[in-house]
C-alpha atoms as one frame of an Amber mdcrd trajectory, in Angstrom:
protein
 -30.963 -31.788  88.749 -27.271 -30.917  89.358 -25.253 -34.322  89.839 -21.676
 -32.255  90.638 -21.367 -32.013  94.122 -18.109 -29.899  96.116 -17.391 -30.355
  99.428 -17.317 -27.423 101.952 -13.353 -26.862 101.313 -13.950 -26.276  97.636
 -16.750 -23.990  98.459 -14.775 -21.997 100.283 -12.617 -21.531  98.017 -14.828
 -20.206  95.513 -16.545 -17.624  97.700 -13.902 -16.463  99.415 -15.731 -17.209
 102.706 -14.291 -19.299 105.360 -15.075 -23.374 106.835 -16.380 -21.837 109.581
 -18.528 -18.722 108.188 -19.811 -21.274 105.607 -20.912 -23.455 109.302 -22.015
 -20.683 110.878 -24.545 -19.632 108.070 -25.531 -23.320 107.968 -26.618 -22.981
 111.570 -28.292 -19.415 110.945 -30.576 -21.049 108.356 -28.902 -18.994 105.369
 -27.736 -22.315 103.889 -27.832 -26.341 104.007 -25.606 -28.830 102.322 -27.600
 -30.211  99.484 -26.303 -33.492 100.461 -23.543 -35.154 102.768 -20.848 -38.105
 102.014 -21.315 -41.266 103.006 -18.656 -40.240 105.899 -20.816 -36.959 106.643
 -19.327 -34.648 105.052 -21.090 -31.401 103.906 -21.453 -31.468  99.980 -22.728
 -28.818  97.578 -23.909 -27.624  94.559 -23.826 -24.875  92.184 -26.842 -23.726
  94.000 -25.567 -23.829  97.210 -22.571 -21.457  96.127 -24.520 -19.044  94.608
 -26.577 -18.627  97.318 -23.688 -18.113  99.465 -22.495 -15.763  96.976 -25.831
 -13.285  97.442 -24.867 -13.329 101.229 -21.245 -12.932 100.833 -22.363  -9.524
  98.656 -24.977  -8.279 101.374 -22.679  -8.713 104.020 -20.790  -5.725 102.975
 -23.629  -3.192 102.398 -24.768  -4.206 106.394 -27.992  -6.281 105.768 -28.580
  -8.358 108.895 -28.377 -12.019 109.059 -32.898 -11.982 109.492 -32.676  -9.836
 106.137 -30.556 -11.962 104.465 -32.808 -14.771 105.400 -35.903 -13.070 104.678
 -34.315 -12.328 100.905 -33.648 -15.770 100.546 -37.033 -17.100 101.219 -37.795
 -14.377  98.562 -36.142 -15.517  95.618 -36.594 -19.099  96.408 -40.404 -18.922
  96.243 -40.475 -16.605  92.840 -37.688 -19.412  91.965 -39.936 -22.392  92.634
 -41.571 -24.922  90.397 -44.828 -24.568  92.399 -46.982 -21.789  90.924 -47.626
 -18.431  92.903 -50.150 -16.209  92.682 -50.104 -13.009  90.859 -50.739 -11.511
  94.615 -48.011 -13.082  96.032 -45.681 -13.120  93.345 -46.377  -9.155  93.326
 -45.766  -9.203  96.859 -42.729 -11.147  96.982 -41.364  -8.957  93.860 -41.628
  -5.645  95.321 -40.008  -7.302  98.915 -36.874  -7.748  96.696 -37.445  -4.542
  95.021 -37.222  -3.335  98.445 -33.731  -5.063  99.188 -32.479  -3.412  95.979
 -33.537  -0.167  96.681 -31.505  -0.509 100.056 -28.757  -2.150  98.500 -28.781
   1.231  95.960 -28.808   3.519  98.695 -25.969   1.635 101.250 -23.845   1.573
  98.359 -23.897   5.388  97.688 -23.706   5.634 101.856 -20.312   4.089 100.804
 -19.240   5.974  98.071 -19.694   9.092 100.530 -17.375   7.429 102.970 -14.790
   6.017 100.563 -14.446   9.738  99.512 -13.974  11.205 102.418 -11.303   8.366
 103.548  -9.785   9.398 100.311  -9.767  12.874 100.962  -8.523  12.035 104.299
  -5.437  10.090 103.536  -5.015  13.210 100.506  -4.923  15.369 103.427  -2.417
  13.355 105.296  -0.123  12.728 102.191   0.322  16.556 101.467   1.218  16.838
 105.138   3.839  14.386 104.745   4.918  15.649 101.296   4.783  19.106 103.178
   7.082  18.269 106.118   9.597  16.858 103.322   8.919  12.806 104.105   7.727
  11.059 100.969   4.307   9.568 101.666   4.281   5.614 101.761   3.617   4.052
  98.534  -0.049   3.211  98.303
């Protein structure tokens, strides 16, 4: 059991999110305290921020709030103490085989864009370098 608890500040901190996206996942389900201060305050562990960590990375690649969730509930039942069925546990292995294959293919939906932007800005840079104004430093 993980005795080392942060409070929400800390947390955000370490993911890079903010007080309030850290709330508003809280309220979306994504995430709960794992315990609270004696004067109420939110505290967390290790856990907690690395499950904030797997939404702070699908955020990015577009996933939905309701797929984050459903990714969540996911990995915490493969990650349980309680035994699963091989049915289930086949089930619940190809849904986040599923999420990875997505993930796979948004990221090269991004690589395709973050080309083009580059060609893009290449294409405005010789313009500028063509007109005799240095381009701005990148």
């Amino acid at each position: 059991m993980e005795s080392e608890h942060m409070q929400i500040g800390e947390v955000a901190t370490r993911t890079e999110l903010s007080l309030r996206t850290i709330r508003h996942y809280e309220e979306a389900g994504l995430v709960a305290p794992s315990a609270r201060s004696q004067g109420g305050f939110r505290l967390y562990t290790e856990t907690d921020v690395a499950r904030l960590m797997v939404i702070r990375r699908m955020k990015p690649l577009g996933f939905a709030l309701d797929q984050m969730r459903d990714l969540l509930e996911a990995t915490d039942r493969l990650d349980t103490d309680t035994p699963v069925g091989p049915g289930e546990r086949e089930r619940l292995l190809e849904q986040v085989r599923g999420y990875e294959q997505a993930a796979q293919d948004r990221i090269a939906d991004l690589r395709v864009q973050l080309s083009r932007a580059e060609d893009f800005a290449a294409t405005l840079r010789r313009r500028l370098q063509a007109a005799g104004r240095p381009p701005a430093a990148p």
